[in-house]
Structures are given as structure tokens and as C-alpha cells.
N, C-alpha and C positions, 0 to 999 in steps of 0.2 A: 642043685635042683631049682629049675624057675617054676614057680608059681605061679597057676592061673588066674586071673583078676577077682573069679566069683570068691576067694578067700578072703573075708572080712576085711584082714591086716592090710590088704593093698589096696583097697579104697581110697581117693583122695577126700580131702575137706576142708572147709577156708576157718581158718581161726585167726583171732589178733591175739599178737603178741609182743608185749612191753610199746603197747601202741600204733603197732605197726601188721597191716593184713599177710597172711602167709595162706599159701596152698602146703595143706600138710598132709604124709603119706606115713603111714607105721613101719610101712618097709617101701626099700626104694624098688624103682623099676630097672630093669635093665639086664643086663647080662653075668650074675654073677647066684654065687652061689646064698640060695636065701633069697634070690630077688624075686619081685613079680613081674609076670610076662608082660612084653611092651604090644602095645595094640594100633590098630590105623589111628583109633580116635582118640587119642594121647595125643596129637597135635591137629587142631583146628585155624581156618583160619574165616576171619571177621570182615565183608566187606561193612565198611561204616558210611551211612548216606546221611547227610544236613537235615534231615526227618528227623534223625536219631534212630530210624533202621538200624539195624545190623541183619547181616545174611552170613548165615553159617555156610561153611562150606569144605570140603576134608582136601578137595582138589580143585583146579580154576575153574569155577564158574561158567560155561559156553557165553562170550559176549554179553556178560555184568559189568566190564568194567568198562570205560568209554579208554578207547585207545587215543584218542588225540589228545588226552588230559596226562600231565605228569601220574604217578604212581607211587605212593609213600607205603611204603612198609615197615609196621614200629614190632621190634623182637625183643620181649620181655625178659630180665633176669632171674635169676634165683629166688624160687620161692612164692612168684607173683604170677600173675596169668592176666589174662586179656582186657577182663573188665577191673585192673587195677589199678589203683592212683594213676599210674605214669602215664599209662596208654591211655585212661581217660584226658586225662593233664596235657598231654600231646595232640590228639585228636581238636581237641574243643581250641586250645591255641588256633591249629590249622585253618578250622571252623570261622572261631571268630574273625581272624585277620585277612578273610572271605576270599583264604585262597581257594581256588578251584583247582582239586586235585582229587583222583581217588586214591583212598585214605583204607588202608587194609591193615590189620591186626594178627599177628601170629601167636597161637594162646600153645605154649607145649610146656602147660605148668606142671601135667602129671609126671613127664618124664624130669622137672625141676625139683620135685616138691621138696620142701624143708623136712627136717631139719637133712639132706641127704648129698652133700655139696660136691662130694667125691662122685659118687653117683652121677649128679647132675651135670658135674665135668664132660664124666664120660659118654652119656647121651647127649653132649652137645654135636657132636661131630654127627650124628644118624639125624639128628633135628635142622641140621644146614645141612641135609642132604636132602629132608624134605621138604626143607623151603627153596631147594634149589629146583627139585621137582615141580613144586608150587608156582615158582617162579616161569623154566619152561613153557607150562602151560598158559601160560597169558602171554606170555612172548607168541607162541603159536596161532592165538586167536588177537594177533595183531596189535599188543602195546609193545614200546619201544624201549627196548631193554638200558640204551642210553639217555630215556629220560624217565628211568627205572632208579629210587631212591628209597636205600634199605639205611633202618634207625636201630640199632640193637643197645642196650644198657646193659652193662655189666658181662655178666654171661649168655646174656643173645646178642651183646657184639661180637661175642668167638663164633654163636651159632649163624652169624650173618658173615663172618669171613668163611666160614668151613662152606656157603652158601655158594659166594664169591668163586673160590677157589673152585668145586664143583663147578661149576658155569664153566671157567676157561678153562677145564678141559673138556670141555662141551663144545669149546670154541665161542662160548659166548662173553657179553662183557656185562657186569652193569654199570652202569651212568655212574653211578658212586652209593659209597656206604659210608654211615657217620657211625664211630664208635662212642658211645658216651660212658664214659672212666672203664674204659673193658677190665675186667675183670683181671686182678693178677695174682690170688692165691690157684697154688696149682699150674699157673702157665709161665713162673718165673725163668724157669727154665727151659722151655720150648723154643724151637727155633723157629725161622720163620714161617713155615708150612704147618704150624702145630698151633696157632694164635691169628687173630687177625693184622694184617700186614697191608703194605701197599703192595697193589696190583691185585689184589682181592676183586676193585673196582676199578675203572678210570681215573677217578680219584675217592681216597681214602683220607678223613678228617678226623681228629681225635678231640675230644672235649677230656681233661686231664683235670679232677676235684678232689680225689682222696688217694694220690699217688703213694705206693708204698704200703697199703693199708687192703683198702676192699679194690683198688682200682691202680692200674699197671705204671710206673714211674717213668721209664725212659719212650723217647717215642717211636714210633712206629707207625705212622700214617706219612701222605703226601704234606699233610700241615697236622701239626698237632699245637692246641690251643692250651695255654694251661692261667686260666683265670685267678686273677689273686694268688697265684705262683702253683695251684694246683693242688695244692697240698693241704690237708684237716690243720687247723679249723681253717673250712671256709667262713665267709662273714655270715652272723646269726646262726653258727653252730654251737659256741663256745657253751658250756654248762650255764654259764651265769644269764645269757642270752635266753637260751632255752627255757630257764628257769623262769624268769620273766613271764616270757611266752606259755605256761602251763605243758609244754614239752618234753621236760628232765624227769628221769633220767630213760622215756622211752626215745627218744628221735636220736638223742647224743650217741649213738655208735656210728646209726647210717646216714646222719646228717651231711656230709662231706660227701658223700659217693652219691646220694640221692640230688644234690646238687647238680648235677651233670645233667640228668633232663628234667629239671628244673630252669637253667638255664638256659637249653637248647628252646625248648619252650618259651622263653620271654624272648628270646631273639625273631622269635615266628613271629612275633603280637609287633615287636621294636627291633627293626632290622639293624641300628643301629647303635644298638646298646651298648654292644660289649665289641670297642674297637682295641686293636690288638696291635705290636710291633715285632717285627721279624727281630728274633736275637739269637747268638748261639747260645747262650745261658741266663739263666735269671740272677745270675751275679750281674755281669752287663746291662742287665735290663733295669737293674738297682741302682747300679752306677749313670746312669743316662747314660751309656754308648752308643744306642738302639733312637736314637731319638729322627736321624735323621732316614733309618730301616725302613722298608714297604711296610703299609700301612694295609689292614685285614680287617674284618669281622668275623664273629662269630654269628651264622645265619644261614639260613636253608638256601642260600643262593651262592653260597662262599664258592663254589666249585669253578663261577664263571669267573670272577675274578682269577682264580690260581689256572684257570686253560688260557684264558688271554696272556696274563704275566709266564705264562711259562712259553708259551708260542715267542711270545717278545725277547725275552730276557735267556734263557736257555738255550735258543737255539745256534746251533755249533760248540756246545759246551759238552765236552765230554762227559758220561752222569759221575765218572767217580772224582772229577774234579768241580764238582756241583756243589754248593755248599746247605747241610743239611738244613730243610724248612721248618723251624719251630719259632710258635707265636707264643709270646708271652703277653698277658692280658692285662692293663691297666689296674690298677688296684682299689677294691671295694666298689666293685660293678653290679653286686648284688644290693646292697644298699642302695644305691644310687640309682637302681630302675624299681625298687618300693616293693622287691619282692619280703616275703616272712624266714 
């Protein structure tokens, strides 16, 4: 039996916990027995303006958003909603490093809410549907869906490829989607149509911090980036760090996966922060093999790079004799641009 929302229990509310903010629900939404009914306005979405405006809004806006400007779209994870660290942390990057862009926020924390991850799985796929919806519509009122750029963490990278994939068979495309450490409990074993993939977008980038753990290990993007080898601890996670830093033992679980757009974020501010070298493995990449490999960043403009070098360097190359593209990232890149 689903539940209708006026029952106390399915309320949401933001509480911190072990230091860290959460959208919290007593019973999850969605489609199951026990749940509460899902509603339009379970997912909102946030035009953000350099005022510090925000514009609410359930579906696109008639001519809000200026179509000759790129188009960023940030898709929060698990637990978090719109006006949360990240998507603050993100935005304000954009802001400061005085890109001109408009800058939109996808908030579908109710259908997230903690502690309900199972749940929140499975309302991923209805929530990349409505931001594919979302999406349409501003394609219709004339932005450019190729320089259309969707940011998802954790599990709203799944809900930005489930987005993705909607679109082309829409026949549409977008310009690209970055995954920041997608999510990998639960999608271990999906295949490619069940997680976010290439072809999602034009191109698809993976930012790789806590592989194996909160966030997916092998890759799966057109480039997948894996900083400081991708893996917990990243630098300034370690307990003794933390501990230092008055942080232990709340940050020490999500520290490594929270890195992810944490760094996508310093690459906005320092386009050149975090350069990277093509390798088939991070053994190789230990060993200097990679040393004389194409050269990468990690940065919100990484897309032009990998269309010029694939126009160049691939063409007539059959794809299954293509050799796969992963970037292994220089070591201690976090330190070294003065992040905490």
C-alpha cells in the first residue's frame, strides 16, 4: 500500500549527522509496499543567477535561461538536495572563476532521502526521467543541447545517465555529462543500460575518489580520471589528518567520495590543476611507462580536448581496436592546489 504524503512518517527534514547535512525521510518514497506516494514536487529545479537569486521552478522556465550561454546542470546524491554543500561548492566555483554560464540545480532530495538507499536506487531512473523532461524543455525554447552540460555525484550521476539515455531515444544528444565517483553500491552489477555509460552523452568523463567503496571502480566514461589512483584515502582523508583538522570521526567515511566534486570544483577556480596521463593501468602509471602518453586535465572544458584528439588520432580506427581511454592523475593534486 502507498502512502499519501499528508501521513506524518513521509515528510522530509534536514538533520546533520556525524557532521555531515542529510534530507531525512521516516519512510522512503516510491513504489513499494509501505512507501509514500511520489509527487511532481519531489523533484525541483533551481535556476542560480550571480545576484544569488535562485528561481524555483518544477518544469523549464519559458525563456529564463539565455540560450547563447553554455548550460550547467549539478544532480545531487544520496541524502543531499539542492542547497547542499556540493551544489553550493559548485555553483560559487562557476561564479567566482567568472564563467558565464547558466547554472541550474536539480533538488529530488525527497525521492533521495537517507537513511533509504535502496529506495533511492530505484527512484533514480523516474528522476533521469524528469530531468530528461526537464531538459527537453529548454532544448524547445532554444538552448543547445550540445553545449548542454550535466554534473551528477554519486547517485545523480546514475540519475544524469538514466537523463542521457532518455534523450537518445528521443533522438536527442547532450553535449556531455561528468560523473563525479558514480555511485557503485547497488550498480555493481548492471550492465551498461542500468548505470551511467558512454554514449549517455557526446562525451562522458568520470572523476574516480573512492573506487570500490561509495563510488564505482572500473571505468566507464569516454575518459575516466582517477586522481591520486582514485582510491580512499584520498590526501587529507586519512583519520590522523582529519583528526588534526577537528573532522574525525564525522568526514572519515565520506571523505574520499566527497572528493570528487570537491575537485571538479577546484579545476573550475585552476583549469590546470590536476594534469593527468593516459595509461592502461595505474601499475604502469607507477612504473613511468605513461610518461611519454597524452597529456589531460581534469576541467570543465576536458571535452574539447578529447573531440579534437579523437577527430585526429582515431580516425579510421576501428572502435574495438581502439585502445581504452583512462587517465591516471599525478599524485597529491589535492595538497598541492591548498585544498582542506
Amino acid at each position: 500500500m502507498v502512502l499519501p504524503q499528508t501521513v506524518l512518517l513521509c515528510h522530509t527534514f534536514q538533520t546533520v549527522l556525524a557532521g555531515t547535512p542529510y534530507v531525512v525521510s521516516l519512510l522512503p518514497r516510491g513504489d513499494c509496499h509501505a512507501c509514500c506516494e511520489t509527487l511532481e514536487d519531489d523533484v525541483q529545479f533551481y535556476q542560480h543567477l550571480r545576484t544569488g537569486e535562485s528561481l524555483r521552478a518544477r518544469v523549464a522556465p519559458a525563456g529564463a535561461l539565455d540560450p547563447r550561454l553554455p548550460t550547467v546542470v549539478y544532480v545531487h546524491g544520496f541524502g543531499d538536495h539542492a542547497p547542499g554543500p556540493s551544489a553550493t561548492t559548485l555553483r560559487t566555483a562557476y561564479f567566482t572563476a567568472g564563467w558565464n554560464v547558466n547554472f541550474v540545480t536539480m533538488d529530488w532530495g525527497p525521492l533521495a532521502a537517507f537513511p533509504w538507499y535502496a529506495n533511492a536506487v530505484a527512484n533514480s531512473r523516474a528522476a533521469g526521467a524528469r530531468l530528461a523532461h526537464f531538459l527537453e524543455g529548454l532544448f524547445r525554447d532554444g538552448v543547445d543541447p550540445w553545449n548542454t552540460h550535466v554534473l551528477g555525484f554519486s547517485l545523480g550521476a546514475e540519475v544524469a545517465g538514466f537523463a542521457g539515455k532518455n534523450l537518445t531515444q528521443q533522438g536527442r544528444r547532450l553535449g556531455r555529462i561528468t560523473g563525479l565517483d558514480p555511485a557503485f553500491p547497488l550498480f555493481r552489477w548492471t550492465r551498461k543500460e542500468g548505470h551511467l555509460s558512454t554514449g549517455d552523452a557526446d562525451f562522458v568523463d568520470v572523476i574516480h575518489t573512492d573506487s570500490g567503496v561509495y563510488g564505482v571502480a572500473f571505468p566507464i566514461g569516454d575518459v575516466d580520471f582517477y586522481p591520486n589512483g582514485g582510491r580512499p584515502r584520498q590526501p587529507g582523508c586519512s583519520a590522523s589528518e582529519l583528526r588534526a583538522k577537528g573532522q574525525f570521526p564525522q568526514d572519515f567515511v565520506s571523505c574520499s567520495h566527497s572528493r570528487a566534486w570537491l575537485y571538479y570544483a577546484e579545476s573550475v577556480l585552476h583549469p590546470q590543476a590536476f594534469p593527468a596521463l593516459r595509461c592502461r593501468s595505474e601499475a604502469r602509471f607507477r612504473s613511468g611507462k605513461c610518461r611519454d602518453q597524452v597529456k589531460a586535465e581534469i576541467h570543465a572544458r576536458a571535452e574539447r580536448a578529447y573531440r579534437s584528439r579523437a577527430a585526429n588520432a582515431t580516425a579510421g580506427v576501428p572502435a574495438e581496436e581502439r585502445e581504452p581511454t583512462a587517465f591516471f592523475a599525478y599524485m597529491g593534486l589535492w595538497a598541492r592546489s591548498g585544498g582542506s
